[in-house]
C-alpha positions in Angstrom: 0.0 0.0 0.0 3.1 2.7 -0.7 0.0 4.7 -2.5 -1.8 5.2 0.0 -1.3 6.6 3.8 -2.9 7.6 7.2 -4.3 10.8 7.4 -4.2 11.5 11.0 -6.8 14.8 11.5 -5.6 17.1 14.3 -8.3 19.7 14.3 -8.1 21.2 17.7 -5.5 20.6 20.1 -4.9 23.3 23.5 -2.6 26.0 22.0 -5.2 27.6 19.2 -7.9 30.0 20.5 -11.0 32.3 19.0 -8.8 35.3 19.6 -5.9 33.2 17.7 -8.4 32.3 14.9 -11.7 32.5 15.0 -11.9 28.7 12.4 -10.6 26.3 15.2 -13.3 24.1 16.6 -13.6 24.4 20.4 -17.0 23.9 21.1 -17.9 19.7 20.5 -20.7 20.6 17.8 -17.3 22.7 16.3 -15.2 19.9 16.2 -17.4 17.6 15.2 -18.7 18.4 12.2 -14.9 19.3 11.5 -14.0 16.1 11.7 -17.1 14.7 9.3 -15.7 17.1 7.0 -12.2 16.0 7.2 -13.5 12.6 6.8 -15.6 13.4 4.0 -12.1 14.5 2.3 -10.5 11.3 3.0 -9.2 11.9 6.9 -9.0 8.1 8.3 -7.9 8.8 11.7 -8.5 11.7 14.4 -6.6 13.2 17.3 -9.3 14.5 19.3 -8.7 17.3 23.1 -11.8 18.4 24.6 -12.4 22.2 25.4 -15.0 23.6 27.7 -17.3 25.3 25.1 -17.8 28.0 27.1 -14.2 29.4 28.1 -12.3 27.4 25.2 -10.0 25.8 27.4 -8.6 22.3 27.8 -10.8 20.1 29.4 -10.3 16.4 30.4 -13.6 15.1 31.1 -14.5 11.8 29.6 -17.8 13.3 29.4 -16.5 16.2 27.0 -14.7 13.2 25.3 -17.7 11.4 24.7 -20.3 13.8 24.0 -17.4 14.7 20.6 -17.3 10.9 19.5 -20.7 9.9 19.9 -21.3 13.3 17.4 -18.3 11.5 15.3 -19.5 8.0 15.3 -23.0 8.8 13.5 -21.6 9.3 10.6 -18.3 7.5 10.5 -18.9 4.7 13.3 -15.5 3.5 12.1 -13.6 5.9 11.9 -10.1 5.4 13.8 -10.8 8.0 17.2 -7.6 9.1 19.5 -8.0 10.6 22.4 -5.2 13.3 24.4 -3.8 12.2 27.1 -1.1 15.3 27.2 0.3 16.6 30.3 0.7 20.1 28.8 -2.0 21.1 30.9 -2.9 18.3 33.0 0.3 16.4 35.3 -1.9 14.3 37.4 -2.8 10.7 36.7 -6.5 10.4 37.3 -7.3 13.5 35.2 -5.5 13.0 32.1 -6.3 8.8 32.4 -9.8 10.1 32.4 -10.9 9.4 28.8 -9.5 6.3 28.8 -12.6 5.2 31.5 -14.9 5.4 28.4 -16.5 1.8 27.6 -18.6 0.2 24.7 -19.2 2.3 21.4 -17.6 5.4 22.9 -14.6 3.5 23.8 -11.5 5.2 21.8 -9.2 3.2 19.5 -6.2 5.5 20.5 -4.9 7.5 23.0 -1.6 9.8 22.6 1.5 8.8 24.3 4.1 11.6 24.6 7.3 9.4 25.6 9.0 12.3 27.6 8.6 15.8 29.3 9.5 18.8 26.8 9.8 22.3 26.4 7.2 24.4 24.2 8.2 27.8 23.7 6.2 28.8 26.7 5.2 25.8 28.7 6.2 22.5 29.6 4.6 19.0 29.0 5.3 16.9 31.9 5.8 13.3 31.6 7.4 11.3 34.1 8.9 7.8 33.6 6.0 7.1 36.3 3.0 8.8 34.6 4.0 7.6 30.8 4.3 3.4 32.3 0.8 4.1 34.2 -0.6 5.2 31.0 0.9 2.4 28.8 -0.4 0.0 31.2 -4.4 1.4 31.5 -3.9 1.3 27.8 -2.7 -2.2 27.3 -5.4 -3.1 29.9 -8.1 -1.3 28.4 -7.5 -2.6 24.8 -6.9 1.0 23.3 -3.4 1.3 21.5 -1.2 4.1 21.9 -0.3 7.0 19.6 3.2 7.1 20.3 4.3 11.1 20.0 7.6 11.7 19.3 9.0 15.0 19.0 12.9 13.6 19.5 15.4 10.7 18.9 15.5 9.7 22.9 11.8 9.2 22.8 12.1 7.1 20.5 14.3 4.9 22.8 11.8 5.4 25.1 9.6 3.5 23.2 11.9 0.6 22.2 12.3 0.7 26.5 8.3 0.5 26.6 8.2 -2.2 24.1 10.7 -4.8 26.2 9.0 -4.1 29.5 5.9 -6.0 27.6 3.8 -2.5 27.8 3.4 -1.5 24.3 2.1 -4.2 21.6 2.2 -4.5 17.8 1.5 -3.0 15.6 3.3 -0.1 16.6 2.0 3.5 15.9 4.1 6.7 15.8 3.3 10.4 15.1 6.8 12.1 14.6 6.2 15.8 15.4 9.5 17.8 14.5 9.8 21.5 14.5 9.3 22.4 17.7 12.4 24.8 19.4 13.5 22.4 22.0 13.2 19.3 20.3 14.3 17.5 16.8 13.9 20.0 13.8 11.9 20.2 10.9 14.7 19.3 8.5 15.3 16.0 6.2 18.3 15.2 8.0 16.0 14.7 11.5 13.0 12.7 10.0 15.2 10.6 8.2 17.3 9.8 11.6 14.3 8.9 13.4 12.6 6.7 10.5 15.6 4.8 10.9 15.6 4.1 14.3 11.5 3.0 14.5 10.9 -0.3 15.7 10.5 -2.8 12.7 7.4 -2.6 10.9 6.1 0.1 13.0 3.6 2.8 11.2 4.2 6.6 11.5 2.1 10.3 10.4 4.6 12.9 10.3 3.4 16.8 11.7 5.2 19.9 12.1 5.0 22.9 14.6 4.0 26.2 12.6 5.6 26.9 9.2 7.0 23.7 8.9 3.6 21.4 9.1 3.6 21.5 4.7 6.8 20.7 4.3 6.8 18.1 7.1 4.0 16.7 5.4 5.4 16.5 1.6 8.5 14.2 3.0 6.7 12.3 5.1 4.6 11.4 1.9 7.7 11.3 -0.2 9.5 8.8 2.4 6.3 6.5 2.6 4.4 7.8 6.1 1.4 9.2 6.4 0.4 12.7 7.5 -0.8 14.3 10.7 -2.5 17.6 9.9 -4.7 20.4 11.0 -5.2 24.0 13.0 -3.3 21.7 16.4 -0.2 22.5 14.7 -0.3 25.3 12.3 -3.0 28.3 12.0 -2.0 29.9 9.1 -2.2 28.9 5.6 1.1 30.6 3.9 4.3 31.2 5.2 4.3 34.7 5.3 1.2 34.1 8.1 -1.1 36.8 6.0 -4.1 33.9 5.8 -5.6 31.7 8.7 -6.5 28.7 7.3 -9.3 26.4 7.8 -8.9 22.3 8.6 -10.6 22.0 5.4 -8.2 23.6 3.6 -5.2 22.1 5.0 -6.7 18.7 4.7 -8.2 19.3 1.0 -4.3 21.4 0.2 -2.3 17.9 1.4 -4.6 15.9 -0.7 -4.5 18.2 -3.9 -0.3 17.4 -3.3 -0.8 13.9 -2.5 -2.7 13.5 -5.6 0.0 15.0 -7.7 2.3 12.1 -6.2 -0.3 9.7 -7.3 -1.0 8.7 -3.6 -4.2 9.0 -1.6 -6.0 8.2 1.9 -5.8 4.7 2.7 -9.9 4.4 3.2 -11.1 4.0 7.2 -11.4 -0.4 7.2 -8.2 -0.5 5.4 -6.5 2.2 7.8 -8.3 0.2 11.2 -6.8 -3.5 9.5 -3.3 -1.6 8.9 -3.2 -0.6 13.0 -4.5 -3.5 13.8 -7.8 -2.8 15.2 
């Protein structure tokens, strides 16, 4: 299947706000039908974070959670759901492991993984050896797989650690998110270093932080990955920043390139038989 690839929909995440751009989805009627619309394009997989609808912040309610899939799963009941486990905002066990407490249809496929603490330009994401093993485990006991986040080459390791202790199982999963100021850069020489060290057979979306998400994207699609896109990462739809974009045009912009490459989505039972699900 080197024709196809995940799309891996990041519509929201807990940087962007109304003030920031009035196009990302907050509210869960918002980020719903943003996601049917992605899907509609050809998205096969979403990274979902809940905001209160009111204020717009982060929220880590499984309630939140699972008033956005049920929305989701009306019209795409297959569709391959992740939900944020990120300490960005959240440090403490019970509230971030909340979402993963959701059961029957509602039950996520994915959750994220960050596989260390990191520096953002203006905040830390705090994961401790402690708090990243109690994850893996609910995970593994819950039967929802892990969306490994990688931002460097260590965390990488990290994983391959993970793997051995018996806490991670295959079909492994990987979004590689380079760009960001404290961590591996949005350059060839970077993706190409951590490609190579990936457990074997392991399955990886490739983002970037800002200006580099397009870019990031083309190699990842060039090298054989799959893509992780949307307003999580980037706002803006140029360079220059003069246009805020919308998810629908990054998604419809990657798959107008992908096209050129004569490659396109892998569709949603092929992308849940690829992971494993």
């Amino acid at each position: 299947m080197n024709n196809k690839f995940i799309l891996n929909f990041t519509p929201t995440g807990i940087i962007p706000t109304k003030k920031m751009t009035p196009y990302v989805p907050v509210s869960p009627d918002e980020i719903i039908n943003d996601v049917i619309t992605a899907a509609n394009l050809g998205a096969n997989m979403v990274h979902l974070h809940a905001r209160d609808p009111k204020t717009g912040k982060p929220v880590y309610q499984k309630e939140v959670y699972a008033e956005i899939i049920r929305g989701i799963k009306r019209k795409y009941k297959n569709l391959v759901v992740c939900v944020s486990t990120s300490g960005r905002v959240f440090h403490d066990f019970k509230k971030r492991s909340d979402c993963l407490q959701l059961e029957g249809d509602l039950k996520p496929d994915f959750a994220s993984l960050t596989l260390s603490s990191l520096n953002f330009n203006k905040e830390a994401s705090i994961n401790s050896p402690q708090i990243i093993q109690e994850l893996a485990r609910l995970m593994l006991e819950k039967g929802i797989r892990p969306e490994m986040e990688v931002f460097d080459l260590g965390m990488i390791n990290y994983a391959r650690y993970l793997i051995g202790k018996g806490l991670i199982k295959p079909p492994y999963y990987f979004s590689i998110i380079l760009g960001n100021i404290a961590c591996a850069q949005a350059d060839i020489t970077h993706l190409g270093l951590m490609i190579k060290e990936l457990p074997e057979g392991s399955l990886w979306s490739v983002g970037g932080v800002g200006n580099s998400q397009l870019a990031m994207n083309i190699m990842a699609l060039t090298a054989g990955g799959g893509v992780r896109i949307g307003l999580e990462d980037n706002i803006w739809y140029d360079t220059e920043r003069t246009r805020l974009a919308t998810n629908h045009d990054l998604v419809k912009r990657v798959l107008t390139i992908a096209g050129a490459m004569g490659k396109q989505p892998l569709d949603i039972e092929e992308t849940r038989n690829l992971l494993g699900l």
